[in-house]
Predicted model as a PDB file, atoms N, CA, C, CB and O in Angstrom, pLDDT in the B-factor column:
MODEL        1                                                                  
ATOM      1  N   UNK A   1     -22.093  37.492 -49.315  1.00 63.00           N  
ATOM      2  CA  UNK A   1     -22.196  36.135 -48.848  1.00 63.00           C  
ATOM      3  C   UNK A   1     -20.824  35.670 -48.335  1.00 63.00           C  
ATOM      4  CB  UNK A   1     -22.716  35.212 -49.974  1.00 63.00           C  
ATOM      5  O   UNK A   1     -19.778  35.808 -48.969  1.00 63.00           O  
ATOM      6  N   UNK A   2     -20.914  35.218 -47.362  1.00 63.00           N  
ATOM      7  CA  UNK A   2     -19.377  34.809 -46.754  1.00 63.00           C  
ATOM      8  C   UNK A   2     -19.544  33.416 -46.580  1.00 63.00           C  
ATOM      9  CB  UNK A   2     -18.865  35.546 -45.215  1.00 63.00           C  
ATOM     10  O   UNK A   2     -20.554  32.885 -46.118  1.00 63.00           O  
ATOM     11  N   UNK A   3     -18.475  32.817 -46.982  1.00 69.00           N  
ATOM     12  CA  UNK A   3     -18.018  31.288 -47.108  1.00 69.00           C  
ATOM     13  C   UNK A   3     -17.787  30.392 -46.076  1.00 69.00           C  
ATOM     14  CB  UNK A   3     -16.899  31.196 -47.704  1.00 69.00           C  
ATOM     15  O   UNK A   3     -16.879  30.562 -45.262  1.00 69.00           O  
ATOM     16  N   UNK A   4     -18.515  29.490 -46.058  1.00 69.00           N  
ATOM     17  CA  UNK A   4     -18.647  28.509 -44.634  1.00 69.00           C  
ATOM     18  C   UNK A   4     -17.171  27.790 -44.669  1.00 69.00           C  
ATOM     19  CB  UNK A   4     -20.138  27.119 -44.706  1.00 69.00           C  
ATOM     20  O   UNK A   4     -16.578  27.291 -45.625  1.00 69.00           O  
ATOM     21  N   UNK A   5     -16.796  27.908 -43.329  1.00 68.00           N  
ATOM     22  CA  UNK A   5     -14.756  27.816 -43.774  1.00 68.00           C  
ATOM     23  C   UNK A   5     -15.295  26.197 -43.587  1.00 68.00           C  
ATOM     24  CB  UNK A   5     -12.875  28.722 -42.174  1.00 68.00           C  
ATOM     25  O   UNK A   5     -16.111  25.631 -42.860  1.00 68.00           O  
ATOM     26  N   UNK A   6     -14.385  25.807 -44.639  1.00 72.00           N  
ATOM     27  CA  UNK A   6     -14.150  23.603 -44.811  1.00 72.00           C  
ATOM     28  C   UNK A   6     -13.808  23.322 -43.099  1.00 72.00           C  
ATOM     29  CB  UNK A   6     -11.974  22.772 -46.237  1.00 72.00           C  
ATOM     30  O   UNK A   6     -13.256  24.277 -42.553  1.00 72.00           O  
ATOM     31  N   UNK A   7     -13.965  22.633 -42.599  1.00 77.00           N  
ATOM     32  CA  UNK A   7     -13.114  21.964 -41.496  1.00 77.00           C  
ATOM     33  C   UNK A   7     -11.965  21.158 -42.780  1.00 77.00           C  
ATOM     34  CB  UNK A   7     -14.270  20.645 -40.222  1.00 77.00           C  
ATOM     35  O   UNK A   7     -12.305  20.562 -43.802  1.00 77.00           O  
ATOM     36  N   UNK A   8     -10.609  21.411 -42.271  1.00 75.00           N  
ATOM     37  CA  UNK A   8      -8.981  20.606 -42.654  1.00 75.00           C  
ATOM     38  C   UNK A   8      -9.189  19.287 -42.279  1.00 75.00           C  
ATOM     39  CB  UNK A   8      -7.474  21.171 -41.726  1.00 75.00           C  
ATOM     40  O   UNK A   8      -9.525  18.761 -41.218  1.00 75.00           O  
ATOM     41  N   UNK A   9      -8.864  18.791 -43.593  1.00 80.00           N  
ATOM     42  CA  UNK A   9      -8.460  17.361 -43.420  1.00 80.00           C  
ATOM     43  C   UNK A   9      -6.998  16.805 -43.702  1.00 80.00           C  
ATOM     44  CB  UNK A   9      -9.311  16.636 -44.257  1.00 80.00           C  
ATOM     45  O   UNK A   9      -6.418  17.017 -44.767  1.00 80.00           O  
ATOM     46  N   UNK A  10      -6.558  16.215 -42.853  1.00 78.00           N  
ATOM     47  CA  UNK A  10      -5.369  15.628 -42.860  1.00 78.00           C  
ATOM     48  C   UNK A  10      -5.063  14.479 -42.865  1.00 78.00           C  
ATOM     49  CB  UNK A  10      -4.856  15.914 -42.169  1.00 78.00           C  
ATOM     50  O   UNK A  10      -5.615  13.685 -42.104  1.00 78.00           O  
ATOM     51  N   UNK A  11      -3.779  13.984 -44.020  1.00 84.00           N  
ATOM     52  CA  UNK A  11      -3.705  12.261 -44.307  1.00 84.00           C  
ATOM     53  C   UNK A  11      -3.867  11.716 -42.733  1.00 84.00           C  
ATOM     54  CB  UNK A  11      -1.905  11.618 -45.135  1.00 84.00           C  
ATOM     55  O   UNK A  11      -4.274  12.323 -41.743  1.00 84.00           O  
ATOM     56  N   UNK A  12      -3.444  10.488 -42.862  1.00 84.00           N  
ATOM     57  CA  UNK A  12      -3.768   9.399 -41.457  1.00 84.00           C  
ATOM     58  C   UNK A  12      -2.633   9.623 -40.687  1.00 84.00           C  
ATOM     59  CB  UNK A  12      -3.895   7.585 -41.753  1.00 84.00           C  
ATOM     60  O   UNK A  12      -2.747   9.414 -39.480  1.00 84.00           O  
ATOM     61  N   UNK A  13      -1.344  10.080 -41.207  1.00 87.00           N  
ATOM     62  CA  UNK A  13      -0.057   9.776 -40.635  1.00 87.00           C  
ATOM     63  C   UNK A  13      -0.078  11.717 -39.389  1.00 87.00           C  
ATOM     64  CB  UNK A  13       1.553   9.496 -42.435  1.00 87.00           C  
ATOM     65  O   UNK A  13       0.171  11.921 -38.201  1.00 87.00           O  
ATOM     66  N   UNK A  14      -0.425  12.470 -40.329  1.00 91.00           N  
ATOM     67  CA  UNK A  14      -0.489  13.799 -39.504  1.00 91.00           C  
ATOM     68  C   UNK A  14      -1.561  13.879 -38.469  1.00 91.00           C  
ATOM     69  CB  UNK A  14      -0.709  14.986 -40.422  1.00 91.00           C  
ATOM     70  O   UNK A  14      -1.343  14.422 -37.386  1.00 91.00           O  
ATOM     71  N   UNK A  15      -2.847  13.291 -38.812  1.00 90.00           N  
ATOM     72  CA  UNK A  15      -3.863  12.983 -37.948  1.00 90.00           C  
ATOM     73  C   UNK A  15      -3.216  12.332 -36.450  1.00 90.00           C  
ATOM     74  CB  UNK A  15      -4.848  11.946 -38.769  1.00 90.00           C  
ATOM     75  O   UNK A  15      -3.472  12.853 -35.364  1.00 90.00           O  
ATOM     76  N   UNK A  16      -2.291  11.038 -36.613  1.00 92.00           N  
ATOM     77  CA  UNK A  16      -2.023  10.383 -35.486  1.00 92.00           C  
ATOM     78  C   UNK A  16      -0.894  11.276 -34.813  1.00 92.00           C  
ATOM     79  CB  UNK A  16      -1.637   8.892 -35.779  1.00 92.00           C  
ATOM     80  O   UNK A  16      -0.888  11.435 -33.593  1.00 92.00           O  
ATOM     81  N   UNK A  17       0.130  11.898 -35.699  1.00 94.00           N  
ATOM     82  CA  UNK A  17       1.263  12.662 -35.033  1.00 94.00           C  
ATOM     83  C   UNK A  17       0.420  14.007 -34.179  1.00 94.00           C  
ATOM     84  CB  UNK A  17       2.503  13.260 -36.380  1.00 94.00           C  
ATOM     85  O   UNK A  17       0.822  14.447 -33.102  1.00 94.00           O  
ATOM     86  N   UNK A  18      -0.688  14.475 -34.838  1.00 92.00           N  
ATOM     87  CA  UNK A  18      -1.612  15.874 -33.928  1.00 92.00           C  
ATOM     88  C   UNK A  18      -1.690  15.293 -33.020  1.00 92.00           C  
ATOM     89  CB  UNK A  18      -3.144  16.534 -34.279  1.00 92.00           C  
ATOM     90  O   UNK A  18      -1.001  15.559 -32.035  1.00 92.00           O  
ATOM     91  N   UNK A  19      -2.825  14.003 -33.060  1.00 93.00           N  
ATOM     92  CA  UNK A  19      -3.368  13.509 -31.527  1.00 93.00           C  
ATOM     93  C   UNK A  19      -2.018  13.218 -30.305  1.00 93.00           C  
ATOM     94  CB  UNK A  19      -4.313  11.793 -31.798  1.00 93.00           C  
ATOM     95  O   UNK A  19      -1.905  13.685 -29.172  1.00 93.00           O  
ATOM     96  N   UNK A  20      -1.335  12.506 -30.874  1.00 95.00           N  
ATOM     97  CA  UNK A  20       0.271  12.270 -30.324  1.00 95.00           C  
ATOM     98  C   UNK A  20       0.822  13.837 -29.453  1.00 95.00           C  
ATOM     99  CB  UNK A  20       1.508  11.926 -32.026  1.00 95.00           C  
ATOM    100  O   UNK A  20       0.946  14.051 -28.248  1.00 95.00           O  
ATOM    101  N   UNK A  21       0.969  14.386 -30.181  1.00 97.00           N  
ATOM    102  CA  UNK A  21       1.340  15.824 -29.836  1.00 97.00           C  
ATOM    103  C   UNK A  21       0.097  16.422 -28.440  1.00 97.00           C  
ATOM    104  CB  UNK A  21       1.173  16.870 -31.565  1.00 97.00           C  
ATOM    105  O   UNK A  21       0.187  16.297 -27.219  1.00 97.00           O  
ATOM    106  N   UNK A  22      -0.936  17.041 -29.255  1.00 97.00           N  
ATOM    107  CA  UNK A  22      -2.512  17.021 -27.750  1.00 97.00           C  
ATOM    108  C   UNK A  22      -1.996  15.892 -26.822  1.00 97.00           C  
ATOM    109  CB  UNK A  22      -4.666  16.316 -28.440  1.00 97.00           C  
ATOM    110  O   UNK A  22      -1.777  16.453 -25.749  1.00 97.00           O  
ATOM    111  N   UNK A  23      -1.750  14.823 -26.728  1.00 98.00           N  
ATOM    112  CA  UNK A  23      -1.960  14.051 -25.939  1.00 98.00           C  
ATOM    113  C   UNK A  23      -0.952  14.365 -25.060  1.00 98.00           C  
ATOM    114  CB  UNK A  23      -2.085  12.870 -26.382  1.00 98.00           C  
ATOM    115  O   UNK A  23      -1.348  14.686 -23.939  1.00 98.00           O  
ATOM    116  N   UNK A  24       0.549  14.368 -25.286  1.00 98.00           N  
ATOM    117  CA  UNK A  24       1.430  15.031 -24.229  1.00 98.00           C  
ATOM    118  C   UNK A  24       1.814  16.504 -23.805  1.00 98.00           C  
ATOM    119  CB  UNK A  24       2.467  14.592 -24.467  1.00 98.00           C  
ATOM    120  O   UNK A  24       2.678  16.974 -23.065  1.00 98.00           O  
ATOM    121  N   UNK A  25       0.752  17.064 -24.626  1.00 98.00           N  
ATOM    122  CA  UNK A  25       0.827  18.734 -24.290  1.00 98.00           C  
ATOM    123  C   UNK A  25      -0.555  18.364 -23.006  1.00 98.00           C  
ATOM    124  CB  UNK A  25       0.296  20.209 -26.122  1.00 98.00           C  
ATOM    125  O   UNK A  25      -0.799  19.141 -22.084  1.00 98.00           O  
ATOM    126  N   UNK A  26      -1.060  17.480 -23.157  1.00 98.00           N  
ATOM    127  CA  UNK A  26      -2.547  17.632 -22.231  1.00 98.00           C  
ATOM    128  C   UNK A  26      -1.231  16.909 -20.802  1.00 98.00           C  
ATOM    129  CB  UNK A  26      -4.621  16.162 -22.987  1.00 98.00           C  
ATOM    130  O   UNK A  26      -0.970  17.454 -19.730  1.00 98.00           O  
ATOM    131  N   UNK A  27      -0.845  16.014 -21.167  1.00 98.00           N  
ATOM    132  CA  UNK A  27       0.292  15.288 -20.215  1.00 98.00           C  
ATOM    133  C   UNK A  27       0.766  16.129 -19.212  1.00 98.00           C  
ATOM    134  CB  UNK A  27       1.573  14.823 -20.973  1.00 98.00           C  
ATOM    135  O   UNK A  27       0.577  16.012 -18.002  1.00 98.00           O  
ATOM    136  N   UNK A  28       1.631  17.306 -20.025  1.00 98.00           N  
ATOM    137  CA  UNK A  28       2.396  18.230 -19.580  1.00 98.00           C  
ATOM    138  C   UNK A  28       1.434  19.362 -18.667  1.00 98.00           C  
ATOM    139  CB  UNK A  28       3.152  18.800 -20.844  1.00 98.00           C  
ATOM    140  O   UNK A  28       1.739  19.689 -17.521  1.00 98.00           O  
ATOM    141  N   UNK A  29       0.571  19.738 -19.188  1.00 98.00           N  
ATOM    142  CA  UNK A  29      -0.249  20.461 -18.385  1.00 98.00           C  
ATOM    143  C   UNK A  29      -0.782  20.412 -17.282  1.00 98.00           C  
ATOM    144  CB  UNK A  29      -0.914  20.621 -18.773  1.00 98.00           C  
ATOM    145  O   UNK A  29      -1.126  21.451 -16.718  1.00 98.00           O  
ATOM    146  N   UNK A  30      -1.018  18.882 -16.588  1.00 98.00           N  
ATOM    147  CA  UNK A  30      -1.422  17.837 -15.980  1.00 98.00           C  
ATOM    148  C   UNK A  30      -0.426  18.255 -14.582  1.00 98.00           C  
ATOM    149  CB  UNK A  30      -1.190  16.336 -16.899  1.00 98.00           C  
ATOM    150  O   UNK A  30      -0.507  18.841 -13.502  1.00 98.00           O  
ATOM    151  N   UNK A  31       0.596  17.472 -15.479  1.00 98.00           N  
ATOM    152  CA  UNK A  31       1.948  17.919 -14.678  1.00 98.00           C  
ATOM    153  C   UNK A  31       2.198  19.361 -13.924  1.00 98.00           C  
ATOM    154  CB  UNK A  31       3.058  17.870 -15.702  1.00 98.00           C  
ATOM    155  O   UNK A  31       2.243  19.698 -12.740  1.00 98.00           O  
ATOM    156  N   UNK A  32       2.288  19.800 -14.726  1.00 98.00           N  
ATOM    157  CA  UNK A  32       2.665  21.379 -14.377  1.00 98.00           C  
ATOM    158  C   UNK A  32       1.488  22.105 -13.227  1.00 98.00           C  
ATOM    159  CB  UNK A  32       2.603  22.374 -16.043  1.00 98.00           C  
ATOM    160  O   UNK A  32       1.607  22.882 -12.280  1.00 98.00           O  
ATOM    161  N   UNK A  33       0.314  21.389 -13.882  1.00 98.00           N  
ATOM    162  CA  UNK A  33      -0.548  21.813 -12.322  1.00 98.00           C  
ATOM    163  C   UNK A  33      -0.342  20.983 -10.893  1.00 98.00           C  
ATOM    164  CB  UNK A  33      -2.256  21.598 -12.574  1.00 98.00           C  
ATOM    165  O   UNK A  33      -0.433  21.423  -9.746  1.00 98.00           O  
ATOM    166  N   UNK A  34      -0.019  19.564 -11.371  1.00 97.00           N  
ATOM    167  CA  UNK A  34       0.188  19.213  -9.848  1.00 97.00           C  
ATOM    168  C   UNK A  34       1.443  19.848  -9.270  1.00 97.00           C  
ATOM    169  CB  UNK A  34       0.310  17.627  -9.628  1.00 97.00           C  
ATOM    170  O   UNK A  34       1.366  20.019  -8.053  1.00 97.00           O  
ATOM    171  N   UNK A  35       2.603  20.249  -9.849  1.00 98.00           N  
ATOM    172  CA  UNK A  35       3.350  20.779  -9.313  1.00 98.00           C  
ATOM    173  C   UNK A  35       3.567  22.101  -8.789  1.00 98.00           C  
ATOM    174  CB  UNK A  35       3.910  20.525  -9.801  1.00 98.00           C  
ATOM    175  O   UNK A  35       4.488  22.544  -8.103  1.00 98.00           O  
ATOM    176  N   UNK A  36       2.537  22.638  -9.251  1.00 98.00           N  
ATOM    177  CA  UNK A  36       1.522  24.321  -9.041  1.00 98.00           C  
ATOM    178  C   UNK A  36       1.022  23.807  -7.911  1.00 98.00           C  
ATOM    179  CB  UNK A  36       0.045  24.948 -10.328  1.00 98.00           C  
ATOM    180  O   UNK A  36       1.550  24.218  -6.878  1.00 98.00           O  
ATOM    181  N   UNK A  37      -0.012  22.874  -7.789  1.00 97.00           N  
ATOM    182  CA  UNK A  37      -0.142  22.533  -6.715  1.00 97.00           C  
ATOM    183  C   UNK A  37       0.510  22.310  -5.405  1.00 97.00           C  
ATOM    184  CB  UNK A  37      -0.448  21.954  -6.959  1.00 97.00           C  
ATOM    185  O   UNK A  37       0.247  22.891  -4.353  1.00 97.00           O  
ATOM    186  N   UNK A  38       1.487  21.296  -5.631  1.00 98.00           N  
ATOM    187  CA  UNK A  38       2.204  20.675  -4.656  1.00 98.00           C  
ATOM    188  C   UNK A  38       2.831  22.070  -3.685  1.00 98.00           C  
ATOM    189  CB  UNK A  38       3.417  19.618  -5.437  1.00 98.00           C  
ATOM    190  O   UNK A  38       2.916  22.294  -2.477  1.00 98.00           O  
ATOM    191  N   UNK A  39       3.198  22.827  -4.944  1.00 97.00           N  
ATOM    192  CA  UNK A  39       4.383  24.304  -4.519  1.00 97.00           C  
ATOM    193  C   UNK A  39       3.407  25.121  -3.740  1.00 97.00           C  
ATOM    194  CB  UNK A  39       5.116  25.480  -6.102  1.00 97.00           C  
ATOM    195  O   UNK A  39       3.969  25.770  -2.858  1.00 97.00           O  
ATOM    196  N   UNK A  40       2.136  25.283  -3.799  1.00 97.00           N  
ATOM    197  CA  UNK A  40       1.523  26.255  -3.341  1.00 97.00           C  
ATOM    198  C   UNK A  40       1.024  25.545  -1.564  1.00 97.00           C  
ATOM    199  CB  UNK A  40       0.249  26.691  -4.578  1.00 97.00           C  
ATOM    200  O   UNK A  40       1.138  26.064  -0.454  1.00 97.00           O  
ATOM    201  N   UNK A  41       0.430  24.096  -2.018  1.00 98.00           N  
ATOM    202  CA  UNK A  41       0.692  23.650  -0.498  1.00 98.00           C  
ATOM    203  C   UNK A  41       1.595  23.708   0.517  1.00 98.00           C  
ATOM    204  CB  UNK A  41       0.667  22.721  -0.425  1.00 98.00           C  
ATOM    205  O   UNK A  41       1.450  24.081   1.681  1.00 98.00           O  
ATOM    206  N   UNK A  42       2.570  23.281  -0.080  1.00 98.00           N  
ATOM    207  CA  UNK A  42       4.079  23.518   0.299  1.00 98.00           C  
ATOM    208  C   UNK A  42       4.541  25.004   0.990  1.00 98.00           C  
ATOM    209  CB  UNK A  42       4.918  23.354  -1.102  1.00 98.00           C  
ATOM    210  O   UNK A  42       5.184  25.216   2.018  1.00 98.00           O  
ATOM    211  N   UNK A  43       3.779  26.210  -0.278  1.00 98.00           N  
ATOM    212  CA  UNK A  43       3.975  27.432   0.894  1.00 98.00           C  
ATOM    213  C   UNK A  43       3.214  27.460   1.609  1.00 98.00           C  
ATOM    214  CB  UNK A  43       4.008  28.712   0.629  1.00 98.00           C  
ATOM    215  O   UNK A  43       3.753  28.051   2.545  1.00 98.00           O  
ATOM    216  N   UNK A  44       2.052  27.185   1.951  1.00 98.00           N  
ATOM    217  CA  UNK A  44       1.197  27.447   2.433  1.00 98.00           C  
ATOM    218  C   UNK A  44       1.177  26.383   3.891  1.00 98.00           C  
ATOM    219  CB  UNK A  44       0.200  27.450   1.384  1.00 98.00           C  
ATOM    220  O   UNK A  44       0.604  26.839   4.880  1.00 98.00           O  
ATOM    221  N   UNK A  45       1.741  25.136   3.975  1.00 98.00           N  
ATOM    222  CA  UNK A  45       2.546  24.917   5.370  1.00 98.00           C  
ATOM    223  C   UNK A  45       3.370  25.437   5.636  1.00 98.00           C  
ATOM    224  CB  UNK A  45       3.013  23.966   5.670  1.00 98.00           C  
ATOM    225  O   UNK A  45       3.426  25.469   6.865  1.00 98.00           O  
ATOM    226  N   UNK A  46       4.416  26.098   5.054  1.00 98.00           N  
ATOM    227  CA  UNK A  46       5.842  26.467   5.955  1.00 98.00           C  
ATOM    228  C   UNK A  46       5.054  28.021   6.668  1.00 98.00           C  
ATOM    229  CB  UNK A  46       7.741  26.842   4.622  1.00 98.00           C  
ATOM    230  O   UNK A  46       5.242  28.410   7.821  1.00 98.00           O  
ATOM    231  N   UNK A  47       4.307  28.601   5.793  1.00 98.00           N  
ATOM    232  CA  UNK A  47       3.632  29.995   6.553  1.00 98.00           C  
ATOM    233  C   UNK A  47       3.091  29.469   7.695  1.00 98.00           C  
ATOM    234  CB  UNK A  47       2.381  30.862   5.720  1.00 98.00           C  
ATOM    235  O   UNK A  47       3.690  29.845   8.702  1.00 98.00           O  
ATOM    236  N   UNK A  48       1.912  28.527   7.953  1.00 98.00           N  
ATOM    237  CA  UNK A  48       1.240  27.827   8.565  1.00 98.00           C  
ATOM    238  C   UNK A  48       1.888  27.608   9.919  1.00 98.00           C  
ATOM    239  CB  UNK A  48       0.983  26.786   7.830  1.00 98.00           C  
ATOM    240  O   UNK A  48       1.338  27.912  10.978  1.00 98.00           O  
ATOM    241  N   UNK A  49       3.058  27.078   9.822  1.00 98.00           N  
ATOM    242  CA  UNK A  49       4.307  26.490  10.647  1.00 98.00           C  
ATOM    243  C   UNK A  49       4.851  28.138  11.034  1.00 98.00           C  
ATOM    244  CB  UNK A  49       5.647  25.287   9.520  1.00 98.00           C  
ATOM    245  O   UNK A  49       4.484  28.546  12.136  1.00 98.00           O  
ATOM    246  N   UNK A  50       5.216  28.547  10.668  1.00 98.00           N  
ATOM    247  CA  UNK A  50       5.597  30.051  10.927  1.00 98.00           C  
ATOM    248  C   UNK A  50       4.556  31.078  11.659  1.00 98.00           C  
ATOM    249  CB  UNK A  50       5.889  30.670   9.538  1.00 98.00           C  
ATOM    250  O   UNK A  50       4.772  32.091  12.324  1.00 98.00           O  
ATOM    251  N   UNK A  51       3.766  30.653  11.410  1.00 98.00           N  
ATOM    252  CA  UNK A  51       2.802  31.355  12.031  1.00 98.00           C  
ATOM    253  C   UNK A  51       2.522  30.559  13.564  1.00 98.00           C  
ATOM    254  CB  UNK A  51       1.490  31.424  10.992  1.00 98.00           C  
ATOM    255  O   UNK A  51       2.515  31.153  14.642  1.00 98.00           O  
ATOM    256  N   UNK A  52       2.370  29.561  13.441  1.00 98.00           N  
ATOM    257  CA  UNK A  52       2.364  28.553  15.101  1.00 98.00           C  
ATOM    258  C   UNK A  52       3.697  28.847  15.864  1.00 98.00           C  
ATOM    259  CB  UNK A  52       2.373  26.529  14.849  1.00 98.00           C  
ATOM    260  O   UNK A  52       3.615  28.605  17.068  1.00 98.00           O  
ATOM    261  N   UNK A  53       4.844  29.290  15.455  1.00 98.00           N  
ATOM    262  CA  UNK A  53       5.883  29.398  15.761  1.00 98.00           C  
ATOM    263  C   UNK A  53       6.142  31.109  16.410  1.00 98.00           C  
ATOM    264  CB  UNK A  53       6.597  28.881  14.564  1.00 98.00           C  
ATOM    265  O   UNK A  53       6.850  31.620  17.278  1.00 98.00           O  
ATOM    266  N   UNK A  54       5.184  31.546  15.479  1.00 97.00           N  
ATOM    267  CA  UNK A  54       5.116  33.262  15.980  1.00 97.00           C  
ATOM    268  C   UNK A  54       4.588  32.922  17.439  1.00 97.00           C  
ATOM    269  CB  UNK A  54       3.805  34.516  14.934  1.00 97.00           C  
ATOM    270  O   UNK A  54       5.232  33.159  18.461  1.00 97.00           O  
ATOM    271  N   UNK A  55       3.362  32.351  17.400  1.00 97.00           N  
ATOM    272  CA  UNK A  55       2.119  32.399  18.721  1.00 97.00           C  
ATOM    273  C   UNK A  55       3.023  31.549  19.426  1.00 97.00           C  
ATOM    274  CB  UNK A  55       0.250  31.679  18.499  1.00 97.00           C  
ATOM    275  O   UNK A  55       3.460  32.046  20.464  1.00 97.00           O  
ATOM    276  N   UNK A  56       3.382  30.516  19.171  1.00 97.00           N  
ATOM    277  CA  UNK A  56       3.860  30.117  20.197  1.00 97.00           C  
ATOM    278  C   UNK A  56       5.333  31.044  21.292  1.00 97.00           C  
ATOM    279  CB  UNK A  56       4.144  28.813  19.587  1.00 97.00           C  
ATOM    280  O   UNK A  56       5.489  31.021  22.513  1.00 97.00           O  
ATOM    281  N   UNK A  57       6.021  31.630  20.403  1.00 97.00           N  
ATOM    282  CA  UNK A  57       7.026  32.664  20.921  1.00 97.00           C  
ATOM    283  C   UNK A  57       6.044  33.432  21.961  1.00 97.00           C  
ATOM    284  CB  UNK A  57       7.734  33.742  19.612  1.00 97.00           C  
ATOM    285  O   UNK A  57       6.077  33.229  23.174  1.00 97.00           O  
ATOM    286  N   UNK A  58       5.468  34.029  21.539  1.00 97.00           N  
ATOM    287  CA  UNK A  58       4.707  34.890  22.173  1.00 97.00           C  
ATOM    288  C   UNK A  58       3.447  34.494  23.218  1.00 97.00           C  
ATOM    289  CB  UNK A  58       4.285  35.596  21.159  1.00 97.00           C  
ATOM    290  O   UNK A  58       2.776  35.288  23.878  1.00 97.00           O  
ATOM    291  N   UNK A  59       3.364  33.488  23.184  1.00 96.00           N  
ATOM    292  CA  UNK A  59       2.957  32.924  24.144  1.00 96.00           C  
ATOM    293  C   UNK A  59       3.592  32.458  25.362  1.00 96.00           C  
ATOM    294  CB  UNK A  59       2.523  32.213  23.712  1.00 96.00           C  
ATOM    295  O   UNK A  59       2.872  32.226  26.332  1.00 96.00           O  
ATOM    296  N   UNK A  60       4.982  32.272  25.446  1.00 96.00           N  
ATOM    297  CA  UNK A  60       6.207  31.890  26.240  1.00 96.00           C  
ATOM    298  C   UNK A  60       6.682  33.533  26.595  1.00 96.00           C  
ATOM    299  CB  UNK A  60       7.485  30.819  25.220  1.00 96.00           C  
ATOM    300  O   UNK A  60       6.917  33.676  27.795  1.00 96.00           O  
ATOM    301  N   UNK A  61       6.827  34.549  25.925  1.00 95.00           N  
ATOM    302  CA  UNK A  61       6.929  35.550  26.501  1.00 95.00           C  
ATOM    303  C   UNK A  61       5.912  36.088  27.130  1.00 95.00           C  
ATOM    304  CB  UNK A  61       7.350  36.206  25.863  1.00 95.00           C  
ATOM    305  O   UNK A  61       6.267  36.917  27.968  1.00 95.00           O  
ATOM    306  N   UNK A  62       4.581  35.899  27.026  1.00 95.00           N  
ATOM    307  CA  UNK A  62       3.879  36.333  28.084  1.00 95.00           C  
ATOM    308  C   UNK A  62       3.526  35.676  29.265  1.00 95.00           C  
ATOM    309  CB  UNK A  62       2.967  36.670  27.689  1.00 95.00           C  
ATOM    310  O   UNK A  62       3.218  36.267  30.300  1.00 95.00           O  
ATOM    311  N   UNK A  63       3.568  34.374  29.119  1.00 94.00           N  
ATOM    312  CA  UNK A  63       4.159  33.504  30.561  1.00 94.00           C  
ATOM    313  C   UNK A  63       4.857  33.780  31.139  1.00 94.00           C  
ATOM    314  CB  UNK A  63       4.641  32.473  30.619  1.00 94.00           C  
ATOM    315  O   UNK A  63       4.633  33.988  32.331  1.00 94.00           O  
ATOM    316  N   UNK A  64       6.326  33.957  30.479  1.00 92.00           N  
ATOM    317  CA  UNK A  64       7.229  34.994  31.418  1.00 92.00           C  
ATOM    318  C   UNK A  64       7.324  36.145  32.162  1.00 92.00           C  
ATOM    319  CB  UNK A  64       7.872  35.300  31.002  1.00 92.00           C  
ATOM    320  O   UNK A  64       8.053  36.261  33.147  1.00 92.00           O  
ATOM    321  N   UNK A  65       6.360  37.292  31.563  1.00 92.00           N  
ATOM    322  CA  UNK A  65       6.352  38.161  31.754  1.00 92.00           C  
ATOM    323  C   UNK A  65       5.067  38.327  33.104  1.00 92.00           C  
ATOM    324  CB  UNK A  65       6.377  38.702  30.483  1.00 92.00           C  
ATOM    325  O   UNK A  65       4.950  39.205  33.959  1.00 92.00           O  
ATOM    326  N   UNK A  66       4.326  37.227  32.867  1.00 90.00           N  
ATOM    327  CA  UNK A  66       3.301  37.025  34.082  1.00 90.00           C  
ATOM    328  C   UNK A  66       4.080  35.997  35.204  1.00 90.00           C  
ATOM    329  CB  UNK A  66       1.700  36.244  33.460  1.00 90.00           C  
ATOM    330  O   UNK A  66       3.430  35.953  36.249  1.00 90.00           O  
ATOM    331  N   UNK A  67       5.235  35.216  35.237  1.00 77.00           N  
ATOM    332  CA  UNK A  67       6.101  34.894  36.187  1.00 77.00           C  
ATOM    333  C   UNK A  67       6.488  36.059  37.620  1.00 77.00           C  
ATOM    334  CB  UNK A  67       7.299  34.591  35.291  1.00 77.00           C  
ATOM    335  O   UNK A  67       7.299  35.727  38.485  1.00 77.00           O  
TER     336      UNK A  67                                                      
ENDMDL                                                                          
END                                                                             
């Protein structure tokens, strides 16, 4: 027979310091993805831009080259 584990109970003061704690670890996580975010948009224009910048080169050299 194996023992149904208790759910932990904790006075009022550790209860509010846990939630306290979750609450800015959930904060931080929050964070850290929009800035995952932001960074990945961020590469993902300058390639974007780099890439219009390729075609466009090469589009001016074959104008030229049909001059």
């Amino acid at each position: 027979m194996v023992p149904f584990p208790r759910k932990r109970t904790y006075p009022a003061e550790y209860t509010e310091v846990i939630a306290a704690i979750e609450e800015r670890h959930k904060q931080e996580l929050e964070r850290l993805s929009q800035e995952l975010r932001i960074g990945l948009q961020t590469e993902a224009t300058a390639k974007a831009e780099e890439q219009v910048q390729e075609q466009i080169q090469s589009l001016q050299q074959l104008f030229k080259q049909q001059k």
